[in-house]
C-alpha positions in Angstrom: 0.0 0.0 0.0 1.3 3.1 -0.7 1.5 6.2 1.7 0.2 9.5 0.6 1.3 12.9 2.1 -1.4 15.1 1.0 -1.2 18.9 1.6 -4.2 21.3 1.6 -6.6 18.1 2.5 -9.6 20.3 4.0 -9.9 22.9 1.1 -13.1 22.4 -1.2 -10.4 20.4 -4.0 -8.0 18.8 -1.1 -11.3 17.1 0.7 -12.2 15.4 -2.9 -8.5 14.2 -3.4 -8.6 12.8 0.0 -11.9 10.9 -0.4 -10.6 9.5 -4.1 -7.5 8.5 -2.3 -8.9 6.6 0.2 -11.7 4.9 -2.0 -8.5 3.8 -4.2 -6.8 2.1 -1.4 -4.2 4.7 -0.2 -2.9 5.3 3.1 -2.7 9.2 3.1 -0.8 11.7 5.4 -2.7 14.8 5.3 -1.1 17.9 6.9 -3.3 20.0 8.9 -3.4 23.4 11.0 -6.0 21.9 12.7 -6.8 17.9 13.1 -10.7 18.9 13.9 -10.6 20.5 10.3 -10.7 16.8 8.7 -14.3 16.0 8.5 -13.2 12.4 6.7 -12.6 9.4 9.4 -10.5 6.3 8.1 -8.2 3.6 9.3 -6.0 4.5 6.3 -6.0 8.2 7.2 -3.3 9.4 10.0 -3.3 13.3 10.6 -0.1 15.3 10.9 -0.6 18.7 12.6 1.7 21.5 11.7 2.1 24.3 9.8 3.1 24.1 6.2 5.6 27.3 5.9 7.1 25.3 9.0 9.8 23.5 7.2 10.3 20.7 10.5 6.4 20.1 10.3 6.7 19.4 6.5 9.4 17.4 6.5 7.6 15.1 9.9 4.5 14.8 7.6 6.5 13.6 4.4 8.6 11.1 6.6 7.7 7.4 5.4 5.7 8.5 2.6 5.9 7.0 -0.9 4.2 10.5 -2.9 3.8 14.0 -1.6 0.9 15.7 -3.1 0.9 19.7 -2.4 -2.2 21.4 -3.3 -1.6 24.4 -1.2 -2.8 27.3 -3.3 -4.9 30.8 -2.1 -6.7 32.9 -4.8 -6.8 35.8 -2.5 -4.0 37.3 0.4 -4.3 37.9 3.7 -1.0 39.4 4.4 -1.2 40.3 8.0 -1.8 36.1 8.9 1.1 35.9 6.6 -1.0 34.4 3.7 0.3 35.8 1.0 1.1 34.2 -2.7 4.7 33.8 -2.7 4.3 31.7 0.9 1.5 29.8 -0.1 2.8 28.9 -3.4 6.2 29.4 -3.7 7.6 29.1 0.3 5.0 26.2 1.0 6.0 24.4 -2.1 10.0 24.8 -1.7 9.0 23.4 1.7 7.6 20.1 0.7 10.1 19.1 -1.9 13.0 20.2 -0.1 11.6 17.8 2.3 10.6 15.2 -0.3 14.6 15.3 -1.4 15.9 15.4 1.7 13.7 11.9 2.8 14.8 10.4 -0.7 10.5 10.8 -1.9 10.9 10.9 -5.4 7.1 10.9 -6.4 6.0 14.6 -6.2 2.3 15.9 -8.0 1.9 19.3 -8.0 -1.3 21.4 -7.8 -0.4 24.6 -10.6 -3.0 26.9 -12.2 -4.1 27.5 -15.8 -2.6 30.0 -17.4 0.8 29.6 -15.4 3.6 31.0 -17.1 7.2 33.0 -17.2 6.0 36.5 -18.4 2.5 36.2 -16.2 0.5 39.4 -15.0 -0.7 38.8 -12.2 1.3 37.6 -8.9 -1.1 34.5 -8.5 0.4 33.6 -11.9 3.9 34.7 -10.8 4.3 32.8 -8.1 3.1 29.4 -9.2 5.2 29.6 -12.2 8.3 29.8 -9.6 6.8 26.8 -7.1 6.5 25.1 -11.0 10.4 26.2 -11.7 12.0 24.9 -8.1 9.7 21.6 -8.9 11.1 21.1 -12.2 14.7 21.8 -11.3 14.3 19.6 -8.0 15.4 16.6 -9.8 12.3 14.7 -8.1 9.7 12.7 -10.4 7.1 15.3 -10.8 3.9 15.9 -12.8 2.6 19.2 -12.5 -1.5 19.5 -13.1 -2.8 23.2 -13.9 -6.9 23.1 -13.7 -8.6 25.9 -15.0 -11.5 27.2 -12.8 -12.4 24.6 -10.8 -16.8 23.9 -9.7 -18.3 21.7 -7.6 -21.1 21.0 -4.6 -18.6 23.4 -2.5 -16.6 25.8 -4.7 -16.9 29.2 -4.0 -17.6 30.8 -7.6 -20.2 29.7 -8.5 -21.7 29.1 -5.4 -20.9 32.4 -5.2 -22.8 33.9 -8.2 -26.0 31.6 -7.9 -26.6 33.0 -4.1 -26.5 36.3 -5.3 -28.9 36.1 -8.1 -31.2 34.2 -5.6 -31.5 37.7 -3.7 -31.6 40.3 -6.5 -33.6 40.6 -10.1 -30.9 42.5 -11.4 -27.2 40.7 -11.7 -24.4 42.8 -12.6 -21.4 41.8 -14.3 -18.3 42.8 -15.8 -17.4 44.0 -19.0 -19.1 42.7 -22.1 -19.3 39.7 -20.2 -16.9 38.4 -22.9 -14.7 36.6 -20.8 -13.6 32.8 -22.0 -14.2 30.2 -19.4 -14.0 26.6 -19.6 -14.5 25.6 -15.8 -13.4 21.7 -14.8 -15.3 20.1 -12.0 -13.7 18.9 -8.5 -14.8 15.4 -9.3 -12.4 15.4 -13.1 -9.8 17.3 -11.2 -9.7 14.4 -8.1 -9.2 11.5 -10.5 -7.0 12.6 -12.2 -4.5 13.6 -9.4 -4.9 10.4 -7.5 -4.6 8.3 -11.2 -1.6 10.0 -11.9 0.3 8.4 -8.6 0.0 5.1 -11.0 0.7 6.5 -14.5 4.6 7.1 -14.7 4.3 8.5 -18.5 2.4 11.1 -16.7 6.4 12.0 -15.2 8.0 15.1 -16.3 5.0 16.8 -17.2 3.5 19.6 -16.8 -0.7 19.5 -17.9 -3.4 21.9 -18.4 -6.9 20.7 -17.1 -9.7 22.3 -19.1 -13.8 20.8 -18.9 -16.5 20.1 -21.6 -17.0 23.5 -22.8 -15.7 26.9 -23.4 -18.4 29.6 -22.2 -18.0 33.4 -22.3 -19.0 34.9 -18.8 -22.3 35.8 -19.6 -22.7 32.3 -21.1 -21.8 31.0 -17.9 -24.2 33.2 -15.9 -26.8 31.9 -18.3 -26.5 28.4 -17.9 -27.0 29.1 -13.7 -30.1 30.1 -14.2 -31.2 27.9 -16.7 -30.2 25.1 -14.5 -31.8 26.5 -11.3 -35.1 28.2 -13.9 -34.1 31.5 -12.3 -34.4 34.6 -14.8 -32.9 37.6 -13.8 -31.7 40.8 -15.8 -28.1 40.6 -16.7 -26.7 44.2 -16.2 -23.0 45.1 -17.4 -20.5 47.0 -15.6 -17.9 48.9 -17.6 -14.5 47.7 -17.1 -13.4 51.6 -15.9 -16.0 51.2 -12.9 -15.2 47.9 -12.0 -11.5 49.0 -11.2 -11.9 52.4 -9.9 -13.7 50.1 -7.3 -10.5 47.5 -7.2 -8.3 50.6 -6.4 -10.6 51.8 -3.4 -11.6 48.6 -2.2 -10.1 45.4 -3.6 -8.1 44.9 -0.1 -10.6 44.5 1.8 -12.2 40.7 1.9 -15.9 41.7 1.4 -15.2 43.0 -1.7 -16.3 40.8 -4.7 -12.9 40.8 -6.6 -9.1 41.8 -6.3 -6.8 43.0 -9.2 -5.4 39.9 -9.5 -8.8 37.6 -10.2 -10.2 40.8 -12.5 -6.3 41.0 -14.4 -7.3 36.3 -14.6 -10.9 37.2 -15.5 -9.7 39.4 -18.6 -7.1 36.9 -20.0 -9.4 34.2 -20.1 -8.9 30.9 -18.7 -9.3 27.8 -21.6 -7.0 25.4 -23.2 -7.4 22.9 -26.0 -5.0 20.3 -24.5 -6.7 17.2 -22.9 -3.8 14.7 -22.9 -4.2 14.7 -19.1 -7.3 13.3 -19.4 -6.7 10.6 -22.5 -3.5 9.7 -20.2 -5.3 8.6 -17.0 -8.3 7.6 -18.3 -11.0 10.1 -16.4 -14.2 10.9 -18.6 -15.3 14.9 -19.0 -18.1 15.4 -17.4 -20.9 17.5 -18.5 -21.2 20.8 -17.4 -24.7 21.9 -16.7 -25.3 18.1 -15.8 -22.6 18.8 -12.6 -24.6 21.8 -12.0 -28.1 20.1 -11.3 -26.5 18.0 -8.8 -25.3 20.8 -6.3 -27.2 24.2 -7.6 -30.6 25.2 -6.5 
């Protein structure tokens, strides 16, 4: 049996990995902050409290294990608790292999982000692209997974969106509402982390994880309230408004978006690569279909 050391195991993604990886048969590690924060009980789950910019509580959790998965990843900072991207990406990553090298781990699968790359925008971008680039030159036997926007019974987004337009007639969004989108749900994104523990041509890789479909923003916003037979008014906000409003307020949490997420929301988030999913065998799962099960 082989022994999992799963980072980020009681965020809305890490809680699906950690289900898939026990259903499969693995005995999993999970590092936690908190060991009342695990809602999963299992003989084949052991808990290992610590903190992950704590390089000593890493390195305890890693010890004995045959893979480390890290799926540590914020979309939003909260610099004075020290949660910031370049520790939660970069620091928190560096941590974990360092500590897979150091214990002779060679198996490492890494949680990245679409649209991840050298000349990036946004910091978000920035620093997973240099958690990617210490992975990479690590020397370990790594596959690097970059989901797009990622939905599910849980996720925040659309979630999100769908309790707002339950209180108002009139929905407001940004732009043209021209935004590509081609969200990936938690389910797709779960089997294929845990299948890649087994698929070694999956080594030395680095893969995008896109779903079904590609939807403009509006599209999207559409397809909520066709699957929950809500109609509401779809109102757009010009760009210019939207960040005056980021300069003002985008710092403070209850604010709907930061510079960062609008700077991702403008580029798009899509790819047309789905080796991942030909590679490890995990079907794409309809979109609205996902939808119906969680959204009302």
């Amino acid at each position: 049996m082989k022994k999992v050391f799963l980072t980020g195991a009681t965020g809305f993604v890490g809680s699906e990995i950690l289900k898939k990886l026990i259903e499969k048969g693995y005995y999993v590690k999970a590092l936690v902050r908190n060991r009342n924060s695990i809602k999963i009980s299992s003989g084949n789950l052991e808990i290992s409290e610590g903190d992950i910019l704590n390089y000593q509580s890493v390195k305890n959790g890693v010890a004995g294990s045959d893979v480390v998965i890290n799926l540590v990843g914020i979309i939003r900072e909260i610099p004075y608790k020290n949660v910031t991207f370049e520790n939660m990406h970069f620091v928190a990553t560096k941590n974990c292999v360092d500590a897979a090298k150091e214990l002779n781990v060679n198996r490492f699968i890494q949680m990245s982000a679409n649209g991840t790359r050298e000349n990036a925008v946004s910091q978000y971008h920035k620093t997973k692209y240099k958690a990617e680039r210490y992975l990479v030159e690590s020397g370990l036997n790594y596959t690097i997974l970059r989901p797009s926007l990622i939905y599910g019974e849980n996720d925040s987004f659309i979630n999100m969106l769908n309790d707002i337009m339950k209180k108002v007639p009139i929905f407001s969004y940004f732009g043209d509402g021209s935004y590509p989108m081609q969200p990936v749900s938690v389910y797709e994104v779960a089997e294929i982390f845990v299948n890649c523990i087994e698929k070694d041509e999956t080594i030395g890789g680095i893969y995008p994880i896109c779903g079904d479909k590609k939807f403009t923003y509006k599209e999207l916003l559409n397809s909520i309230m066709e699957v929950t037979g809500r109609k509401r008014v779809l109102l757009p906000v010009p760009e210019f408004f939207v960040e005056v409003g980021i300069t003002f307020f985008g710092n403070f949490s209850w604010f709907p978006i930061t510079k960062d997420q609008f700077t991702m929301l403008k580029e798009g988030n899509v790819c047309d690569n789905s080796d991942i999913f030909n590679v490890t065998g995990v079907e794409k799962r309809d979109f609205k279909e996902v939808l119906r099960g969680y959204l009302k």
